[in-house]
NURO-646685 format. One line per field, with one value per residue: residue number from 0; x, y, z of N, C-alpha, C in turn. Coordinates in pm, whole numbers, m for minus. Each point is the difference from the previous one (the first is absolute). Last residue first. Example, Ala and Ser with C-alpha at 12.3 -4.5 7.8 and 13.67 -1.06 7.14 Angstrom:
k = (1:0)
nx = (1285:29)
ny = (m225:m572)
nz = (708:m7)
cax = (82:m89)
cay = (119:119)
caz = (6:0)
cx = (m77:90)
cy = (109:120)
cz = (73:0)
This chain:
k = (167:166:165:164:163:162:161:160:159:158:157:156:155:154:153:152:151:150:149:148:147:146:145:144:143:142:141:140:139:138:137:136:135:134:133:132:131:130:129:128:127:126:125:124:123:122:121:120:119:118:117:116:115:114:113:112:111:110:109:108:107:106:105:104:103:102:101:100:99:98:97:96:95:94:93:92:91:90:89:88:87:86:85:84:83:82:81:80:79:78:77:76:75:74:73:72:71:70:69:68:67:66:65:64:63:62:61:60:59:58:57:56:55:54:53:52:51:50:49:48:47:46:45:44:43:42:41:40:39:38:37:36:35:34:33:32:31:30:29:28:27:26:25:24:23:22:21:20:19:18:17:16:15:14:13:12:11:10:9:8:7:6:5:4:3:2:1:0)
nx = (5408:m50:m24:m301:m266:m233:m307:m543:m517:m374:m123:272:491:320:258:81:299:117:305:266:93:m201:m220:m362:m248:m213:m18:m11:m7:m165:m53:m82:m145:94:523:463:303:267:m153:m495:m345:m472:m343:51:m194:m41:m96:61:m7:m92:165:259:97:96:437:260:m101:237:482:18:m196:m53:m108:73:140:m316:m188:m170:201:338:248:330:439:292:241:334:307:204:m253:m436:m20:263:m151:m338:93:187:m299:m254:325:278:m217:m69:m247:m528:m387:m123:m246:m448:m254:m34:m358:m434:m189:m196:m458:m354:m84:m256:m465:m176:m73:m342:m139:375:168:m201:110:353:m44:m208:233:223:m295:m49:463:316:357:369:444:213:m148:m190:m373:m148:m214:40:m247:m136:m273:m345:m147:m21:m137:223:272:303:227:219:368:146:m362:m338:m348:m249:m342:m230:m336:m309:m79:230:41:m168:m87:m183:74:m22:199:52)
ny = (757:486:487:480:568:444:339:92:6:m83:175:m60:m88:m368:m360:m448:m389:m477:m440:m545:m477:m431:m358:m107:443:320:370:477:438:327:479:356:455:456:212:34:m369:m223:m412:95:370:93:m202:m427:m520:m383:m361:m330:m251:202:m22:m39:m82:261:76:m317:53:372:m50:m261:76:m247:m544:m476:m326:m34:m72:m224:m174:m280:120:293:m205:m148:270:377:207:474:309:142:169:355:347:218:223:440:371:242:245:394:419:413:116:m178:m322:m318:258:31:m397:m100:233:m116:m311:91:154:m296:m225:180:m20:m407:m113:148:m105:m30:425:225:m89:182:449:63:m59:336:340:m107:1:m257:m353:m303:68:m49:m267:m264:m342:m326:m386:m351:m303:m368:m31:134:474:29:m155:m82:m69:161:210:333:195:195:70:286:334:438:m2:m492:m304:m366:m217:m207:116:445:282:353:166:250:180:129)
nz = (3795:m352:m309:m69:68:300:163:m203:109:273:424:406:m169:m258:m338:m326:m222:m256:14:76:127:m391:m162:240:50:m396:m275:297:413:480:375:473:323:216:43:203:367:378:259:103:33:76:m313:m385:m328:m476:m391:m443:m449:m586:m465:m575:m512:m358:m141:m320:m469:m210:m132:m413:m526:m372:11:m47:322:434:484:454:382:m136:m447:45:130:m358:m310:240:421:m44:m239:187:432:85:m132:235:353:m103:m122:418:236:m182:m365:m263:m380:41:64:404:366:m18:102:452:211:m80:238:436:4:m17:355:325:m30:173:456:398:491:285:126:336:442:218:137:400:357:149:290:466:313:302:343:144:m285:m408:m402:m488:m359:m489:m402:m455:m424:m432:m486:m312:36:504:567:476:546:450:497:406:442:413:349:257:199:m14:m360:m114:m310:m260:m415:m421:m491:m42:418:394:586:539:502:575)
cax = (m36:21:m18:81:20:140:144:115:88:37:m115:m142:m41:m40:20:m17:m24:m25:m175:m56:m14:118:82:70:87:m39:m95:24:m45:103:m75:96:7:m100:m168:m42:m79:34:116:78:123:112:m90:97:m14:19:m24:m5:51:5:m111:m11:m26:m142:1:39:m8:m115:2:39:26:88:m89:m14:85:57:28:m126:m43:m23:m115:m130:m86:m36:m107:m10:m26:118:113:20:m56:67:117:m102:m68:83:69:m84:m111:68:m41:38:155:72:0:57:140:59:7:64:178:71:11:160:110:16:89:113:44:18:117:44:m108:m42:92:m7:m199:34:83:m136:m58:66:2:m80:m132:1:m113:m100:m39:124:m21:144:26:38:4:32:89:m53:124:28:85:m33:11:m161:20:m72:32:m108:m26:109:94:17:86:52:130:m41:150:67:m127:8:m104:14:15:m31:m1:4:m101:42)
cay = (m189:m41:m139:m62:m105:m131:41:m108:88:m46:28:11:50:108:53:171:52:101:67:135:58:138:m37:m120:m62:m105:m115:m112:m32:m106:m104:m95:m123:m39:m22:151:30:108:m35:m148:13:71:131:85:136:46:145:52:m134:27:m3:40:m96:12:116:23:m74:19:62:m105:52:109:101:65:45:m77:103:m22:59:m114:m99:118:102:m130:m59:m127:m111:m125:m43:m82:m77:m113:m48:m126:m59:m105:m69:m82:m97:m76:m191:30:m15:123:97:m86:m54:143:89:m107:57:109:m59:m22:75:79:m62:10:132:13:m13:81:m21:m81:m52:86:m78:m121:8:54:m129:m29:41:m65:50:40:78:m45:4:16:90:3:99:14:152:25:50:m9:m86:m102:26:79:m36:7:m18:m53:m7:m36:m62:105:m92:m24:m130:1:98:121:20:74:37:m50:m135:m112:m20:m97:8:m167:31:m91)
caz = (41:132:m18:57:m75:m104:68:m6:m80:m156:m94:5:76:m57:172:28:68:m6:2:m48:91:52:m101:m11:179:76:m88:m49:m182:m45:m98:m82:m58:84:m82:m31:m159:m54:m42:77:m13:118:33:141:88:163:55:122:83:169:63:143:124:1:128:123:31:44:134:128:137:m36:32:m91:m29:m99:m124:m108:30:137:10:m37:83:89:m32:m73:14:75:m83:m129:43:73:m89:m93:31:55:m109:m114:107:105:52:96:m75:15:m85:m88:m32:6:m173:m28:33:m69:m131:m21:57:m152:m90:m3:13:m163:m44:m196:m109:m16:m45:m118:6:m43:m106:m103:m42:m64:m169:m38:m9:m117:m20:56:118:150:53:122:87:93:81:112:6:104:73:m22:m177:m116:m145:m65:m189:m47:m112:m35:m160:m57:3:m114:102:71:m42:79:31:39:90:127:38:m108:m128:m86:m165:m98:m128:m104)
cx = (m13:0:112:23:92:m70:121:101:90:101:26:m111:m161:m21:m80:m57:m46:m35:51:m71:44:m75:85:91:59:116:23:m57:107:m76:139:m77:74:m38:m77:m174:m80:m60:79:138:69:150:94:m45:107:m26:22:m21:m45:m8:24:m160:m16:m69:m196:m64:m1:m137:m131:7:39:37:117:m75:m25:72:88:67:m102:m142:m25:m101:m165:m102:m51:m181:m82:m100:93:90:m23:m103:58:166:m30:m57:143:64:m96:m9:152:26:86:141:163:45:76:132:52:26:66:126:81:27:131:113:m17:127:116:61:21:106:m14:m132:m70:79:28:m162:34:115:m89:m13:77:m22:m67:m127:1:m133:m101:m118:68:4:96:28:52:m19:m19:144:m25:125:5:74:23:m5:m151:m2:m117:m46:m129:m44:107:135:39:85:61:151:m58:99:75:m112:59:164:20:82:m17:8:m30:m68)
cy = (m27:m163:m47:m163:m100:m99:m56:126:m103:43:m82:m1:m26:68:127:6:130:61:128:100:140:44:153:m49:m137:22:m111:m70:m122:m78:m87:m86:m71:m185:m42:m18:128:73:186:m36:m90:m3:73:160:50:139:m54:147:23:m70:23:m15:59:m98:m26:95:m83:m124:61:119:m70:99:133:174:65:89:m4:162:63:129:m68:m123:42:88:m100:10:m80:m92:m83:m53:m57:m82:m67:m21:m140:m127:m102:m34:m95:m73:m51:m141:m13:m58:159:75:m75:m15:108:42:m74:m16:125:m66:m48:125:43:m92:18:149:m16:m29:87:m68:m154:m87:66:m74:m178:13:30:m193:m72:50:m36:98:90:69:m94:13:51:147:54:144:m34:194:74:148:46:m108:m141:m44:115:m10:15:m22:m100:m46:m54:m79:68:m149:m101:m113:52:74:94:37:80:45:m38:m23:m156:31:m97:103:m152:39)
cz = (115:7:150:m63:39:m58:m34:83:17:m70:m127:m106:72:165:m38:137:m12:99:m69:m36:6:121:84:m135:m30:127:36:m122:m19:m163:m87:m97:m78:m6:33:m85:m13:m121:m46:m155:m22:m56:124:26:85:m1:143:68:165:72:121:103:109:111:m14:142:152:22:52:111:96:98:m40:20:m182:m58:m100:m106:m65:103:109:m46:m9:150:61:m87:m138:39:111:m78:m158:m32:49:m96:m96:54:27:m137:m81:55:50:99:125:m88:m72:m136:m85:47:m39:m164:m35:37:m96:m113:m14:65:m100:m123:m3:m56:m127:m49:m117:m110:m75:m132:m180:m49:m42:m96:m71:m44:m113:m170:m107:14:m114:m39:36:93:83:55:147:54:91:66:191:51:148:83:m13:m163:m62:m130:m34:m126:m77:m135:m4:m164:m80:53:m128:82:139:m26:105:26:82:138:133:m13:m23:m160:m82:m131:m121:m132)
C-alpha cells in the first residue's frame, strides 16, 4: 500500500485511489473549489508530486494564466478572450458592469472588466478521466452568482497552455 500525503486532505493510498477528491481553500481572499478526477484506481507517485506541486504554487500559476488570458485578449487573432469580455460588456450593458462595480464612466470597461476575472477552480485529470486530454483545468470568473460563464485555460503537466476556452 503506498500512502501519500497531500495538503489538506492528508492521506491517500496511490494504490486504492477513489475516482474524486474534492475541497475549498482560500486564495487571493475568495474561497476557491480543487478537485481531483481519476479513471483509474492507481497513480504513480511522480504524478501526485506534479499535482502536490501544482498545488502549492497556485499563485504562480495564476500570474501564468492571467498572461495567456492577456495575451489573447490582446491578440488580432482573439476568438475566446475578447468575445468573452464583449459579450460580457457591450450586450449585457451598464447596468451590468455597475452591478459588478464598473462604472459607466470608466473609459477602459473591457480592461476593466478582464481585471475582475478570478480563479473559481482548478481540477486535475492526471489519467485522463472523462477523456480530458489536460493535465489541469483552471476556471476564471467575475462571480458564479451573476454568469455561469468561465474562462478556461487547460494547461499541460508543466503549465504550458493547451486551450484556451469560454465555457458555462
Amino acid at each position: 500500500m503506498a500512502k501519500y500525503i497531500l495538503p489538506p486532505i492528508g492521506e491517500i493510498d496511490l494504490d486504492s485511489l477513489k475516482d474524486y477528491y474534492c475541497w475549498e481553500q482560500e486564495f487571493n481572499g475568495k474561497i476557491i473549489t480543487i478537485d481531483i478526477n481519476f479513471e483509474k484506481t492507481n497513480i504513480d507517485q511522480s504524478k501526485m508530486d506534479i499535482i502536490k506541486s501544482f498545488i502549492e504554487n497556485i499563485s504562480k500559476f495564476d500570474v501564468q494564466n492571467r498572461s495567456y488570458i492577456d495575451d489573447d485578449f490582446r491578440s488580432e487573432n482573439s476568438e475566446v478572450v475578447k468575445e468573452y469580455v464583449t459579450f460580457h460588456v457591450e450586450d449585457l450593458g451598464s447596468e451590468f458592469l455597475e452591478t459588478i462595480g464598473i462604472s459607466s464612466e470608466n473609459t477602459d470597461k473591457e480592461q476593466s472588466f478582464l481585471e475582475k476575472l478570478f480563479l473559481s477552480r482548478i481540477g486535475f485529470y492526471p489519467d485522463e478521466k472523462y477523456g480530458t486530454p489536460h493535465f489541469a483545468v483552471f476556471d476564471y470568473t467575475f462571480g458564479r452568482d451573476i454568469t455561469d460563464q468561465l474562462i478556461v485555460v487547460n494547461t499541460d503537466a508543466e503549465g504550458n497552455l493547451d486551450l484556451l476556452s469560454w465555457e458555462s
